[in-house]
C-alpha distance (Angstrom), angle and dihedral (degrees) to the residues before:
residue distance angle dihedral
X1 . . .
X2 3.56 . .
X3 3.96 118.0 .
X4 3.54 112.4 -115.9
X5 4.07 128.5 -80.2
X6 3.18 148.8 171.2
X7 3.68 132.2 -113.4
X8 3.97 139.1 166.4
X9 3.67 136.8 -102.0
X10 3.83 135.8 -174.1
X11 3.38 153.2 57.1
X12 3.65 141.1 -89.2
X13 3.90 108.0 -19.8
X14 3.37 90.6 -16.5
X15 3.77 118.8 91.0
X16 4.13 132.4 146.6
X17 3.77 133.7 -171.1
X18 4.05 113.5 -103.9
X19 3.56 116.7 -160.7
X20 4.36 117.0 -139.1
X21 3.34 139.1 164.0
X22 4.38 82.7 -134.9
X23 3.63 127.6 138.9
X24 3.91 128.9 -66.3
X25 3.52 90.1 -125.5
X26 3.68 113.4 123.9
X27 4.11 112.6 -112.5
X28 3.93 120.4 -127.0
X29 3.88 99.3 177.9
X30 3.68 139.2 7.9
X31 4.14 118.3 -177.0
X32 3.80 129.1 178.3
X33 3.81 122.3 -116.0
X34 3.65 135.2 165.7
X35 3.83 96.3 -8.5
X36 4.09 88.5 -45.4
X37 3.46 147.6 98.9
X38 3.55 126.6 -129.0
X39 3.72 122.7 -159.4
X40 3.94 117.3 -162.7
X41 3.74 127.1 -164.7
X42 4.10 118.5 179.5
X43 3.56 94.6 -85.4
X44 4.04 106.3 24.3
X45 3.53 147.2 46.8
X46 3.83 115.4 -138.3
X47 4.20 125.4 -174.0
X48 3.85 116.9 -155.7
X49 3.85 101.1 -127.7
X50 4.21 129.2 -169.1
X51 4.18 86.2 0.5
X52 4.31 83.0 -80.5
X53 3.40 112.3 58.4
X54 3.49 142.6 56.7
X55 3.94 132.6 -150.9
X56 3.68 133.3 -162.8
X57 3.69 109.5 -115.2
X58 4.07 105.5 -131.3
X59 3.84 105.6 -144.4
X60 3.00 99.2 -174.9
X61 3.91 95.6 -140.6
X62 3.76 93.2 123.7
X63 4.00 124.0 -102.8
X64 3.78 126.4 -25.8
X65 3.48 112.5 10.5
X66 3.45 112.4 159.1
X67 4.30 125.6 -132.8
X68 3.70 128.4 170.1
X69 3.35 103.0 134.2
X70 4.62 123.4 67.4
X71 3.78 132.7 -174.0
X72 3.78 126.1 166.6
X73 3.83 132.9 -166.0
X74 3.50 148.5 130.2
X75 3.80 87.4 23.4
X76 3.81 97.3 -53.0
X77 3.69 130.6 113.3
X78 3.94 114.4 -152.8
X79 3.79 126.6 -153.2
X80 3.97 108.5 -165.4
X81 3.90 115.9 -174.7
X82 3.67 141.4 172.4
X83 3.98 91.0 -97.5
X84 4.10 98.0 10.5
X85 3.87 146.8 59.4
X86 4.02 116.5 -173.2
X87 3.80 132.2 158.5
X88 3.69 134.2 179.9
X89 3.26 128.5 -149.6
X90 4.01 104.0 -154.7
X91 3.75 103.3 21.3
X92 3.71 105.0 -95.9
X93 3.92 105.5 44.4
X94 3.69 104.5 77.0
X95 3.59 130.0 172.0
X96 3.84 139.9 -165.4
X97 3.54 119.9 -131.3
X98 3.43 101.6 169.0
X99 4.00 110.2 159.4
């Protein structure tokens, strides 16, 4: 178990403290989809659950794919990393479509 931190959430000018018992990894990105935030660091992707807690999000791509980087539209989450690209489309599915 993680000890507990601190993190941000919000929008615009509007931002507020959430406590977690997350990683220490330092955050490069966080995007809203579906109602939830995602948090990524360069080697995870993280979603802010219950306004306190935070869960690792299992892609299910297979071991060390990289992340860092998040944009959502038109329905689609993206996952941009130093060696990988992956979206998903509904949340769970995701795939890599790293060129």
């Amino acid at each position: 178990m993680w000890p507990e931190r601190n993190s941000l959430t919000g929008h615009g000018k509007e931002w507020e403290a959430v406590d977690h018992n997350g990683p220490e990894d330092e955050f490069y990105d966080m995007e809203w989809y579906q109602d939830s935030l995602y948090l990524a660091t360069s080697d995870a992707l993280y979603q802010l659950v219950d306004e306190d807690e935070m869960k690792r999000v299992d892609m299910k791509l297979g071991k060390g794919i990289t992340c860092g980087h998040l944009h959502a539209n038109d329905g689609v989450l993206w996952s941009f990393g130093t060696k990988h690209v992956c979206f998903t489309e509904d949340g769970k599915r995701w795939r890599n479509v790293t060129p």
